[in-house]
Backbone atoms as SQL, in Angstrom:
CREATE TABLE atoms (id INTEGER PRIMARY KEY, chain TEXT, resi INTEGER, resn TEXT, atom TEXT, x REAL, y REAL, z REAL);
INSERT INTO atoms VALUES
  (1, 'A', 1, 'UNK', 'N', 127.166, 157.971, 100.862),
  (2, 'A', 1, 'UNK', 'CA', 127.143, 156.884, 99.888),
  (3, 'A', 1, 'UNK', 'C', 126.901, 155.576, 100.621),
  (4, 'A', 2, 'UNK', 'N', 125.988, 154.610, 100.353),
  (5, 'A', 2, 'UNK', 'CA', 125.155, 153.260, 100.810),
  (6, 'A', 2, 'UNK', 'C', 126.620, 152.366, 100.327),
  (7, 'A', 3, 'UNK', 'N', 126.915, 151.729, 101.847),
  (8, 'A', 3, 'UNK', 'CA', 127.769, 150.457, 101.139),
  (9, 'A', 3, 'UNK', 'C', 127.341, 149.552, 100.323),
  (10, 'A', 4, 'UNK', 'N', 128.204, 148.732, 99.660),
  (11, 'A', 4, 'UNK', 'CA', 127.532, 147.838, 98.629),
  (12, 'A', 4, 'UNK', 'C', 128.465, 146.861, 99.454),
  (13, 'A', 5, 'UNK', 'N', 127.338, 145.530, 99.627),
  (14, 'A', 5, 'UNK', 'CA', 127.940, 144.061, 99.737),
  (15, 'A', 5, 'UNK', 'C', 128.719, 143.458, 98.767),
  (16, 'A', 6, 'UNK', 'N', 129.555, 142.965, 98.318),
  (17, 'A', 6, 'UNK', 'CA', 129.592, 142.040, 97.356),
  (18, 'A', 6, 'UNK', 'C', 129.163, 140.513, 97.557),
  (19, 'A', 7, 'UNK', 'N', 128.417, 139.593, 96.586),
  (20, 'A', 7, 'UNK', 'CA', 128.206, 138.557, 97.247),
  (21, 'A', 7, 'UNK', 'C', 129.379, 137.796, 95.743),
  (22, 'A', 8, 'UNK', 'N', 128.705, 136.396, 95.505),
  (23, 'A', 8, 'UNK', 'CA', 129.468, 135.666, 94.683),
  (24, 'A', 8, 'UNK', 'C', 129.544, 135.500, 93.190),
  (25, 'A', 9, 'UNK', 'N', 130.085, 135.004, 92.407),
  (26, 'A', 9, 'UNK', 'CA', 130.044, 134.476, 90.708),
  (27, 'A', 9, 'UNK', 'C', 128.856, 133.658, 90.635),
  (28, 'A', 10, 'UNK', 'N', 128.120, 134.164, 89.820),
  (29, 'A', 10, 'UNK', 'CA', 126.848, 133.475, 89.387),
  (30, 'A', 10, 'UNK', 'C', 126.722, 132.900, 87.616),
  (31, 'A', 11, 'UNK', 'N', 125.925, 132.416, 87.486),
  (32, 'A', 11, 'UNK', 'CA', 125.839, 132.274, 85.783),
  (33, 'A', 11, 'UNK', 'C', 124.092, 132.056, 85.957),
  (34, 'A', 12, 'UNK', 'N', 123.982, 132.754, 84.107),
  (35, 'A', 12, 'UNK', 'CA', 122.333, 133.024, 83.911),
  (36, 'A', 12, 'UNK', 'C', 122.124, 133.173, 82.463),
  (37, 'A', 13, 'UNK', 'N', 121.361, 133.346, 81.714),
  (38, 'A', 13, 'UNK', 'CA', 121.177, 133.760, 80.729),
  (39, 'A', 13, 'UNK', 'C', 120.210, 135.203, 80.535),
  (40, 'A', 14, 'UNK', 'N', 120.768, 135.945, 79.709),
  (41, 'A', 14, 'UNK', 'CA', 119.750, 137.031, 79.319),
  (42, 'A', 14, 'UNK', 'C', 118.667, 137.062, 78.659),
  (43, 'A', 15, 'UNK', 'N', 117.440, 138.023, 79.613),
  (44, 'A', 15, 'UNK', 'CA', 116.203, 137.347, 79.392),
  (45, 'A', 15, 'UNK', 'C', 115.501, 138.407, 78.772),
  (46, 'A', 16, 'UNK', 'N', 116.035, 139.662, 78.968),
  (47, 'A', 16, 'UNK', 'CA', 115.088, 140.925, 78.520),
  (48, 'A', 16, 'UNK', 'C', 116.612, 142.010, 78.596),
  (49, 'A', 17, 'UNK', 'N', 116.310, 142.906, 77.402),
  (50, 'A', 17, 'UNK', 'CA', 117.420, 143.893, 77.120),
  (51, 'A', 17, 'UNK', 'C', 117.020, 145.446, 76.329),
  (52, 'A', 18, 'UNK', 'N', 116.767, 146.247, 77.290),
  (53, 'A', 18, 'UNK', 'CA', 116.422, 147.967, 76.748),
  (54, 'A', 18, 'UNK', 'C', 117.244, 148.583, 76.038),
  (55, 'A', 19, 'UNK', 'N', 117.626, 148.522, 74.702),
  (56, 'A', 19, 'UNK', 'CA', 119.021, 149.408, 73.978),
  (57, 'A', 19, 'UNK', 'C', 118.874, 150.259, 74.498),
  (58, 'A', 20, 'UNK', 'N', 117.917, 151.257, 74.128),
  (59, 'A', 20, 'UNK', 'CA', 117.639, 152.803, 74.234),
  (60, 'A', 20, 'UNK', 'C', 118.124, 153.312, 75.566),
  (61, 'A', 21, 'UNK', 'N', 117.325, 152.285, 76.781),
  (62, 'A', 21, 'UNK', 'CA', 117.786, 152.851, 78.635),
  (63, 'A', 21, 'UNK', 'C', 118.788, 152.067, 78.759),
  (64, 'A', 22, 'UNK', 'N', 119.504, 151.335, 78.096),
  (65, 'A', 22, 'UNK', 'CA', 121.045, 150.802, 78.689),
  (66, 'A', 22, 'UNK', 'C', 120.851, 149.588, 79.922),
  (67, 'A', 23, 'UNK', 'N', 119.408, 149.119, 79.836),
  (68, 'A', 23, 'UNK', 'CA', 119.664, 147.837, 81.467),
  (69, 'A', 23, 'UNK', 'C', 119.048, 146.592, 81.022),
  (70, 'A', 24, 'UNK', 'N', 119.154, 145.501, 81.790),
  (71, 'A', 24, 'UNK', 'CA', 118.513, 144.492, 81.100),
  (72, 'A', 24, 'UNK', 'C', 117.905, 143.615, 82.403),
  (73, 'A', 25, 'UNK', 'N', 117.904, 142.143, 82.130),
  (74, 'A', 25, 'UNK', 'CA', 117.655, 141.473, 83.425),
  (75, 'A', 25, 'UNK', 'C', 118.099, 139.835, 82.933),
  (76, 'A', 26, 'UNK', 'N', 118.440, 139.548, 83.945),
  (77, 'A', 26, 'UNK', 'CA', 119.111, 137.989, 83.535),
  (78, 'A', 26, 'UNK', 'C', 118.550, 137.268, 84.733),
  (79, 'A', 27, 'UNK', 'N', 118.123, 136.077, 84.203),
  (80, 'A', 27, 'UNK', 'CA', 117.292, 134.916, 84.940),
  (81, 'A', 27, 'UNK', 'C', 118.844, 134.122, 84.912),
  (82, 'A', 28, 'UNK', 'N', 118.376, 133.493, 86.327),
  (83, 'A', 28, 'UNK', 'CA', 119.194, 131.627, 86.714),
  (84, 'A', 28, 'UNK', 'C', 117.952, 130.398, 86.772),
  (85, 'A', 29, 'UNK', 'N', 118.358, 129.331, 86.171),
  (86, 'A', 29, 'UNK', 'CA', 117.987, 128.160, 86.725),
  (87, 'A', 29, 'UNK', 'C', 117.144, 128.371, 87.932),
  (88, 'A', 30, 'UNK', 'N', 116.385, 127.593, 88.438),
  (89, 'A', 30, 'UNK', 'CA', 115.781, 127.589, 89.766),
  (90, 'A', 30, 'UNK', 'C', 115.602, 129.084, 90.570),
  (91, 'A', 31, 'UNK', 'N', 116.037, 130.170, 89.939),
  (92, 'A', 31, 'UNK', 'CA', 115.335, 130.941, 90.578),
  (93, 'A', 31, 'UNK', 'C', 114.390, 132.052, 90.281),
  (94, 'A', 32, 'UNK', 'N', 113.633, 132.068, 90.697),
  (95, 'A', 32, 'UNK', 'CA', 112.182, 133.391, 90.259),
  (96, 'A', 32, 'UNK', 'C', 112.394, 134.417, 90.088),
  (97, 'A', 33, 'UNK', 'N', 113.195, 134.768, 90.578),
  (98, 'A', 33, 'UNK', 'CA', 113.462, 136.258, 90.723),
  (99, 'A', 33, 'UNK', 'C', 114.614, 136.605, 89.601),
  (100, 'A', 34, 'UNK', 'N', 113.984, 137.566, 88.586),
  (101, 'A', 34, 'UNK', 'CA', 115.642, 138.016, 87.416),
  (102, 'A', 34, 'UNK', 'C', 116.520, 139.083, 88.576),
  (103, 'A', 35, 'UNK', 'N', 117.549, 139.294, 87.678),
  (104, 'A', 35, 'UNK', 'CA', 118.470, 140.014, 88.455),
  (105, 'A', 35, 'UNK', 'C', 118.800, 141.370, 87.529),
  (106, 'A', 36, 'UNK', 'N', 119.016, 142.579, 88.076),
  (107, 'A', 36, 'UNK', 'CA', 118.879, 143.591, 87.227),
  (108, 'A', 36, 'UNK', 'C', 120.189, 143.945, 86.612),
  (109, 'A', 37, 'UNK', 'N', 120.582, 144.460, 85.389),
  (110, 'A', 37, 'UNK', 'CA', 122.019, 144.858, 84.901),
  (111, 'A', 37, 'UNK', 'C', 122.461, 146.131, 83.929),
  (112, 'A', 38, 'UNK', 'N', 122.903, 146.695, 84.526),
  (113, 'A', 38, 'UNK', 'CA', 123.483, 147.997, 83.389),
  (114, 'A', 38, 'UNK', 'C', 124.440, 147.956, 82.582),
  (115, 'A', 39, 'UNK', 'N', 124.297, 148.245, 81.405),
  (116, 'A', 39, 'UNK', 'CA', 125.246, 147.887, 80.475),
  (117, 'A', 39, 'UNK', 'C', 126.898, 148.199, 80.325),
  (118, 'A', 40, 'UNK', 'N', 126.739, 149.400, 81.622),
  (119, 'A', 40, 'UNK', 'CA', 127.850, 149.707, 81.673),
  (120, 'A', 40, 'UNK', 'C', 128.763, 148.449, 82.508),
  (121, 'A', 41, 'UNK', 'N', 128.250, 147.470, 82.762),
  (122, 'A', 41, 'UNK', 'CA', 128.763, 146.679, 83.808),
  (123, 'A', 41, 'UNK', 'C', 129.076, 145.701, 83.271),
  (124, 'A', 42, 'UNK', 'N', 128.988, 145.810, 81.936),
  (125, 'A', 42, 'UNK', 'CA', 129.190, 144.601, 80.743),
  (126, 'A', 42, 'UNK', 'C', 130.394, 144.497, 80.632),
  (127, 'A', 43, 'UNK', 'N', 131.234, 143.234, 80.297),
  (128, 'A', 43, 'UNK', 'CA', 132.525, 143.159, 80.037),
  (129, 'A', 43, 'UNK', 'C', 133.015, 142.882, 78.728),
  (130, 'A', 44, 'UNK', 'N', 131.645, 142.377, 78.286),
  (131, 'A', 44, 'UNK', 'CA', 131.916, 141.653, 76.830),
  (132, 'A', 44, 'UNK', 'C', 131.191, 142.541, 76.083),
  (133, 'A', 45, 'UNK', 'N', 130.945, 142.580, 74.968),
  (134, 'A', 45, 'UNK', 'CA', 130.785, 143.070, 73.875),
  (135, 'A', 45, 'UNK', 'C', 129.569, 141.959, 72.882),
  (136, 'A', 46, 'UNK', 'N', 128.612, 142.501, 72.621),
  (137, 'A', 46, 'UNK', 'CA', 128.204, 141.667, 71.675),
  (138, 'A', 46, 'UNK', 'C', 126.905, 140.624, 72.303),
  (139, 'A', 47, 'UNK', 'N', 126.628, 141.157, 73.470),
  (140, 'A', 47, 'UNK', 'CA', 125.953, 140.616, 74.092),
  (141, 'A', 47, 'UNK', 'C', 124.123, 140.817, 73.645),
  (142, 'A', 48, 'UNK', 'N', 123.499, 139.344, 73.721),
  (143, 'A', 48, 'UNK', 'CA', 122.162, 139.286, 73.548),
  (144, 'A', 48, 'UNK', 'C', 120.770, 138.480, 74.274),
  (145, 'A', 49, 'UNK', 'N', 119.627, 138.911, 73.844),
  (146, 'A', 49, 'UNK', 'CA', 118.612, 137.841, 74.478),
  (147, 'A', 49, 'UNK', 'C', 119.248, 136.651, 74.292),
  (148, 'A', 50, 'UNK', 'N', 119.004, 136.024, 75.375),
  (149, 'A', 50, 'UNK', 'CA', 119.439, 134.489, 74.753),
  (150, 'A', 50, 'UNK', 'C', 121.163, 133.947, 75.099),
  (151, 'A', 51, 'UNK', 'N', 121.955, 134.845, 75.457),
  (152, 'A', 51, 'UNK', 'CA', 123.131, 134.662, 75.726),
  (153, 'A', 51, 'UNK', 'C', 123.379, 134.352, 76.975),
  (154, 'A', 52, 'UNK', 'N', 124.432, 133.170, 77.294),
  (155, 'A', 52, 'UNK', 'CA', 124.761, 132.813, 78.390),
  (156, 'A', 52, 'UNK', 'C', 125.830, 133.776, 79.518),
  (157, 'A', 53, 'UNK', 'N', 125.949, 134.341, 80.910),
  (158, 'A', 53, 'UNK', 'CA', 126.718, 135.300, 80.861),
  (159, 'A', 53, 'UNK', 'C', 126.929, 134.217, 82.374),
  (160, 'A', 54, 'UNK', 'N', 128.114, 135.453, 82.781),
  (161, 'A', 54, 'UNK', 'CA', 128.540, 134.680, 84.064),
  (162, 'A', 54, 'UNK', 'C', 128.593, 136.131, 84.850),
  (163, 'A', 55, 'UNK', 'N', 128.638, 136.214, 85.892),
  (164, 'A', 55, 'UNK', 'CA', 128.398, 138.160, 86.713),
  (165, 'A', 55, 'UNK', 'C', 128.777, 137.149, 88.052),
  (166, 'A', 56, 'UNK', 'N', 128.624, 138.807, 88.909),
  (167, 'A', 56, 'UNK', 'CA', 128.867, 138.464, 90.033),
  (168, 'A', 56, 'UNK', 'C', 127.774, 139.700, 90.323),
  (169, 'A', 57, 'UNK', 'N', 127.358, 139.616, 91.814),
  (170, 'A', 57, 'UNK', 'CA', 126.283, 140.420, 92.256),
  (171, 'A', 57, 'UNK', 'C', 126.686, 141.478, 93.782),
  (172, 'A', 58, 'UNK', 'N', 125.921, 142.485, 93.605),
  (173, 'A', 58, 'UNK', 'CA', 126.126, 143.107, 94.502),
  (174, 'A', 58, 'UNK', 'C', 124.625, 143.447, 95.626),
  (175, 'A', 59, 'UNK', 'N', 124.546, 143.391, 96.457),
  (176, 'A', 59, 'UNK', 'CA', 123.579, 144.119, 97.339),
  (177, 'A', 59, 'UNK', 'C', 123.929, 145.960, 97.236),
  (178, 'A', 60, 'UNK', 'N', 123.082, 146.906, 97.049),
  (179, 'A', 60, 'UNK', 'CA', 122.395, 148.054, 96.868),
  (180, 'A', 60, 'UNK', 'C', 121.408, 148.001, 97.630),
  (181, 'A', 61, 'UNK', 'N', 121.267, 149.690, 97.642),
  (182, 'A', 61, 'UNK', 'CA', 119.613, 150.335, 98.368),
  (183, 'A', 61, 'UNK', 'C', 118.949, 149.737, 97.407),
  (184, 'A', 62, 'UNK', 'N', 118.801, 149.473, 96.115),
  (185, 'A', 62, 'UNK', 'CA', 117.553, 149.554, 95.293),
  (186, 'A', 62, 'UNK', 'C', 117.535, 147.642, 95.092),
  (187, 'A', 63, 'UNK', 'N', 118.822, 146.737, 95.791),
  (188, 'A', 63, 'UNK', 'CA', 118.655, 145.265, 95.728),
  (189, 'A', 63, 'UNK', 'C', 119.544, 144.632, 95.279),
  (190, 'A', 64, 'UNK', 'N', 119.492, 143.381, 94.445),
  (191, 'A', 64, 'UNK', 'CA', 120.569, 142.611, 94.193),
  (192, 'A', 64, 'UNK', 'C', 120.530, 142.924, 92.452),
  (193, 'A', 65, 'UNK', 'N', 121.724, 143.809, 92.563),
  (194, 'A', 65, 'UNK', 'CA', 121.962, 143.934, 90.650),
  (195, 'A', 65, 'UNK', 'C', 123.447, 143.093, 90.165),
  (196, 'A', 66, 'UNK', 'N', 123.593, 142.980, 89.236),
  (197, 'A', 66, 'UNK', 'CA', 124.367, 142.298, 88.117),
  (198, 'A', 66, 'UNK', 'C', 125.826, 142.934, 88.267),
  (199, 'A', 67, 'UNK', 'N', 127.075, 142.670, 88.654),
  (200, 'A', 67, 'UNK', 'CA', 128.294, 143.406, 87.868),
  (201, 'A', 67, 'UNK', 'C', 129.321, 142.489, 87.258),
  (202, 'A', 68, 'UNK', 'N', 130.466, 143.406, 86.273),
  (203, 'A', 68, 'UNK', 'CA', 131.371, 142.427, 85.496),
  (204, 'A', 68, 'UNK', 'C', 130.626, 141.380, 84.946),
  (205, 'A', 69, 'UNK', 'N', 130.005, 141.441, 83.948),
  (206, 'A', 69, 'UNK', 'CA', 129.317, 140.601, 83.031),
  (207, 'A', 69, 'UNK', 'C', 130.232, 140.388, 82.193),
  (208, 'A', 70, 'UNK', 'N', 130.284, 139.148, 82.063),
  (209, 'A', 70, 'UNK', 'CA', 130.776, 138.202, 80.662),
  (210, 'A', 70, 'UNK', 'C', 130.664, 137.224, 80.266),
  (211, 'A', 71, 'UNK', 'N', 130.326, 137.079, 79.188),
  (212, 'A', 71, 'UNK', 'CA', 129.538, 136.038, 78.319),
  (213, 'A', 71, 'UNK', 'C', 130.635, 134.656, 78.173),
  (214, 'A', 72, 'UNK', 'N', 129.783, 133.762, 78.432),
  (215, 'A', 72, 'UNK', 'CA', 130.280, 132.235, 78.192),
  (216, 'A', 72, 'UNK', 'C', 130.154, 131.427, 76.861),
  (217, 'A', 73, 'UNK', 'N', 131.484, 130.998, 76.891),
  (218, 'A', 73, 'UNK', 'CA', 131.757, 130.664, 75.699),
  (219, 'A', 73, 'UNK', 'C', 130.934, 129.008, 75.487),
  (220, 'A', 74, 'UNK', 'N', 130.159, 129.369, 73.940),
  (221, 'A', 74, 'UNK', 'CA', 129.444, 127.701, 74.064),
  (222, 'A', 74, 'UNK', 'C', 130.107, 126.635, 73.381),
  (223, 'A', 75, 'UNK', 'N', 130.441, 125.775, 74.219),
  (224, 'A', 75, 'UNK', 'CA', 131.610, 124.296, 73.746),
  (225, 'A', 75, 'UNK', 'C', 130.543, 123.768, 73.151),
  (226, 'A', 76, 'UNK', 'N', 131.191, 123.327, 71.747),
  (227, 'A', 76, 'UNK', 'CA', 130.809, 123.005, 70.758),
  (228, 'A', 76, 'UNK', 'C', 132.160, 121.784, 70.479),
  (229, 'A', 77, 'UNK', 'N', 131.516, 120.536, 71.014),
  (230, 'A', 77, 'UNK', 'CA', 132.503, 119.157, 70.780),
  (231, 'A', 77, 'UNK', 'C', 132.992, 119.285, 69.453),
  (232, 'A', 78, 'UNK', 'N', 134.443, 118.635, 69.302),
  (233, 'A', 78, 'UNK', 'CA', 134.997, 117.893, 68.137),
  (234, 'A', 78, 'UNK', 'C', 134.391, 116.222, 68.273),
  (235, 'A', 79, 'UNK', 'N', 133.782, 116.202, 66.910),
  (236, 'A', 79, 'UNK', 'CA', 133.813, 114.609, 67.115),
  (237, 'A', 79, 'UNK', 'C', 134.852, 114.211, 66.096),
  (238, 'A', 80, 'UNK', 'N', 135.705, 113.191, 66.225),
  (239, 'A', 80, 'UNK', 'CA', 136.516, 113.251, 65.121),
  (240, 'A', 80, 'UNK', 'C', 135.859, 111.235, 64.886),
  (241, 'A', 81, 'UNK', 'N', 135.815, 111.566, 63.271),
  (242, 'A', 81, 'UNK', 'CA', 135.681, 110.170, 62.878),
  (243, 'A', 81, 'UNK', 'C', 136.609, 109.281, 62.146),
  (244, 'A', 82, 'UNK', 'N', 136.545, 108.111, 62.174),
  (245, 'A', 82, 'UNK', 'CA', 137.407, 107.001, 61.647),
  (246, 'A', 82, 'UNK', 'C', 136.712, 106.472, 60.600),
  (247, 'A', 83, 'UNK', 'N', 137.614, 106.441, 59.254),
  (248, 'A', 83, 'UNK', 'CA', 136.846, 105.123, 58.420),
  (249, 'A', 83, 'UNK', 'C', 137.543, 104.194, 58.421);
């Protein structure tokens, strides 16, 4: 069995998602390269294109994939007004 590195907590959004094969791929900011993810590695529930997630990554034989995925919650301000 190939050790796995662990590296650090990242955040990305999901960019592409296979129901049927269970994997997806999530882009960051500034970088080119998506990152690969299996659904089993999901933490949250309910997850979609378009959703913000936070993971952490591992080095593998096959590269840098996705684990412990979970989705970030979107702050949505109170404005409170005065008359």
């Amino acid at each position: 069995m190939a050790k796995q590195l662990k590296l650090f907590c990242m955040t990305g959004v999901i960019t592409a998602y296979n129901k049927q094969r269970g994997f997806g791929l999530i882009s960051q900011l500034l970088v080119a390269e998506s990152i690969y993810f299996d659904i089993a590695d999901c933490k949250a529930k309910g997850l979609y294109v378009g959703s913000s997630v936070e993971f952490d990554t591992q080095i593998t034989k096959r590269g840098i994939v996705a684990k412990n995925i979970m989705a970030i919650a979107k702050y949505k301000p109170r404005v409170k007004t005065c008359l």
